[in-house]
C-alpha positions, -999 to 999 in steps of 0.1 A, spaced: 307 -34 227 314 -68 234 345 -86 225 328 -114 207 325 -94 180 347 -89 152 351 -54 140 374 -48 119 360 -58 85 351 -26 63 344 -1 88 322 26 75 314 65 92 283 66 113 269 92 95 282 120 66 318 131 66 346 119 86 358 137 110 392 152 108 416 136 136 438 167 144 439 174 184 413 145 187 438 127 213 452 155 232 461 147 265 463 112 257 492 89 263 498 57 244 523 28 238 531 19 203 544 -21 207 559 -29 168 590 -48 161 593 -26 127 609 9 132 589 22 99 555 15 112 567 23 147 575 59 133 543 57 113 518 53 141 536 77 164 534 106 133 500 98 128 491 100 167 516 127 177 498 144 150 465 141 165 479 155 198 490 118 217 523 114 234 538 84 221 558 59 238 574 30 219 580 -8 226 599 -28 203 581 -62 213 558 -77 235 586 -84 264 594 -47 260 557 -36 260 551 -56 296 581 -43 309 569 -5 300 538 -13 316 548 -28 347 568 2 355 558 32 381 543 50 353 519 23 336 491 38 350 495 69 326 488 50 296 454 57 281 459 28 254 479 2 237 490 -5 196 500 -41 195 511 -55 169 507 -92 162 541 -108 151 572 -99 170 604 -116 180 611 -122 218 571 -119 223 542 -118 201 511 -96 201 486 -121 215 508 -133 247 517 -99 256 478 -90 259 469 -122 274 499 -119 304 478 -84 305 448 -94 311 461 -115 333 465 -82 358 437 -72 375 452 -32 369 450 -37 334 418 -56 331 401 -21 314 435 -11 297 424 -7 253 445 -32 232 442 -23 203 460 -52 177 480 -39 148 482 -67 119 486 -69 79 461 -99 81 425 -92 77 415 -126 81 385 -135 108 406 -160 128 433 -139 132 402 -112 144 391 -140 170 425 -148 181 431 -113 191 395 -113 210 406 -142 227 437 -132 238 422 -102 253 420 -72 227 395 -49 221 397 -41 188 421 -49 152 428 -23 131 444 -32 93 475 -23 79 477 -1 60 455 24 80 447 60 78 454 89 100 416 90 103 408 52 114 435 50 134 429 82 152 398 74 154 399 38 171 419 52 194 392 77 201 367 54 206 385 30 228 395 64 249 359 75 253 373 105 231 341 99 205 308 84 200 310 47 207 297 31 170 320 22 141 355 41 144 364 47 109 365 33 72 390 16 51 402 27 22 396 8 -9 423 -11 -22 436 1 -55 448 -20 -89 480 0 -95 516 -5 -91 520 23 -66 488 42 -56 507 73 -42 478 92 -43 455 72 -24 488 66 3 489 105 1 452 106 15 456 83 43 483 107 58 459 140 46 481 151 18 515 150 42 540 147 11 571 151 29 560 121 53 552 98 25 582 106 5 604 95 43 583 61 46 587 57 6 617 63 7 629 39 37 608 11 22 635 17 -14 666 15 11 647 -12 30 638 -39 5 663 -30 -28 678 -63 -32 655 -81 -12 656 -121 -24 633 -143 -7 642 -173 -27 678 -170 -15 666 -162 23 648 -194 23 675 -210 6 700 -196 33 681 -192 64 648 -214 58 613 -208 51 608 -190 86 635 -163 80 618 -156 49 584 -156 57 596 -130 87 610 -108 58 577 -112 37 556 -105 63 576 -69 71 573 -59 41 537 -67 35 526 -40 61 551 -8 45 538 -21 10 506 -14 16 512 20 33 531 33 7 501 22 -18 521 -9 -33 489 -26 -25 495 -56 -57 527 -63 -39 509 -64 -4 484 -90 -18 510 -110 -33 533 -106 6 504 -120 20 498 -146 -3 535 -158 -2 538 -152 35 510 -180 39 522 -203 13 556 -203 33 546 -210 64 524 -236 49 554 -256 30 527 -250 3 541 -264 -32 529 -229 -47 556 -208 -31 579 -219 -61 551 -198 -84 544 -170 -57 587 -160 -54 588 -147 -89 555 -131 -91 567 -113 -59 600 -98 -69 590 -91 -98 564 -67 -87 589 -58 -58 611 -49 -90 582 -24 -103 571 -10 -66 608 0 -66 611 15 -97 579 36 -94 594 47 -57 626 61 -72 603 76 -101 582 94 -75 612 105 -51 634 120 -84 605 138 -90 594 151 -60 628 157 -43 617 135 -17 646 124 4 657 89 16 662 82 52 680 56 66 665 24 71 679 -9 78 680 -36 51 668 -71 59 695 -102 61 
């Protein structure tokens, strides 16, 4: 397939039912490159699941280092995400590609933007494919898959349809196949994560970047835990920030307000399912 072409957009099953991704990667090795530790652990539950061994980079200087090492040549593919501190996404392929050895190497970006020039940038850098957050077991299993010459070569997988609610648990729940004790972990570090989480006084404090850093976490774990309102309303305030756009005055309360009701439906959820809350580090 070539790389001119952007394929993220709704991806839809070749034929009849998906497939089921369990054992589908066996055998496989891959690198997991995410500056947040909740995805990181995300992607590697999803893939371990599916019978990968998962190594993880923090960032994109990490990833190259990991690479470069005696053992690179083991890795059957790469997760990259976009943003990261120290290096991004897109400079970490590129100095990649720039290596004849990994000229053939999947990249596979990782990004809460679904947004066709963010698709060609990744192309250009070097990538193979861009797969949304947040994803199911079965698309990203299956990417992988096909990048891996582990299925059919044809569209990988299918998006799940965004739903209106506060917290769509249920369709969060069917991403991971029904895995309730999993959800209730992520749910439950996204609660310990982002509970008295002020943007307005971040950019007050620290400046539009620091806050549009913070936004732009989030927006990724919102949307895996089904907060998808609050994942529209990340992205939309995680533009107008790093636009100095006059309408982030609007966007801030909108977006902690329905931050406000995300966390209150979490805590409903976890008191009643006896989920339990690991720890998770709570942005500055």
């Amino acid at each position: 397939m070539s790389k001119t072409q952007c394929r993220v957009a709704d991806r839809q099953p070749a034929s009849g039912a998906r497939r089921s991704p369990e054992r589908l990667l066996d055998g496989l090795r891959v690198l997991v490159v995410d500056d947040d530790p909740v995805s990181r652990g995300f992607a590697r539950k999803l893939l371990g699941t599916a019978g990968a061994e998962v190594e993880i980079a923090e960032n994109g200087l990490r990833a190259l280092e990991v690479l470069d090492s005696a053992e690179s040549q083991c890795f059957d593919a790469v997760l990259m995400d976009i943003e990261m501190p120290a290096m991004d996404g897109l400079e970490a392929t590129r100095r990649l590609r720039s290596q004849p050895r990994f000229a053939h190497l999947p990249i596979i970006a990782l990004t809460a933007h679904a947004v066709v020039v963010e698709c060609h940038c990744c192309i250009e850098a070097g990538m193979d494919d861009h797969v949304i957050k947040p994803f199911s077991a079965v698309t990203l299993v299956e990417v992988v898959a096909h990048w891996t010459s582990r299925a059919a070569r044809g569209p990988a997988g299918a998006i799940t349809e965004r739903a209106a609610g506060v917290l769509e648990a249920d369709a969060a729940l069917a991403r991971l196949d029904g895995n309730h004790e999993f959800y209730s972990r992520v749910a439950g570090q996204f609660a310990e994560r982002y509970a008295g989480l002020d943007i307005a006084a971040i950019a007050a404090r620290r400046g539009r970047a620091a806050a549009q850093l913070s936004v732009h976490s989030l927006n990724g774990l919102a949307g895996m835990i089904g907060a998808n309102r609050l994942q529209e309303l990340a992205a939309r305030l995680e533009e107008a920030l790093g636009a100095n756009d006059p309408q982030t005055a609007t966007l801030m309360p909108s977006f902690s307000a329905e931050l406000a009701a995300v966390l209150g439906r979490v805590r409903d959820h976890l008191a009643g399912s006896g989920g339990e809350q690991s720890g998770a580090s709570q942005p500055h």
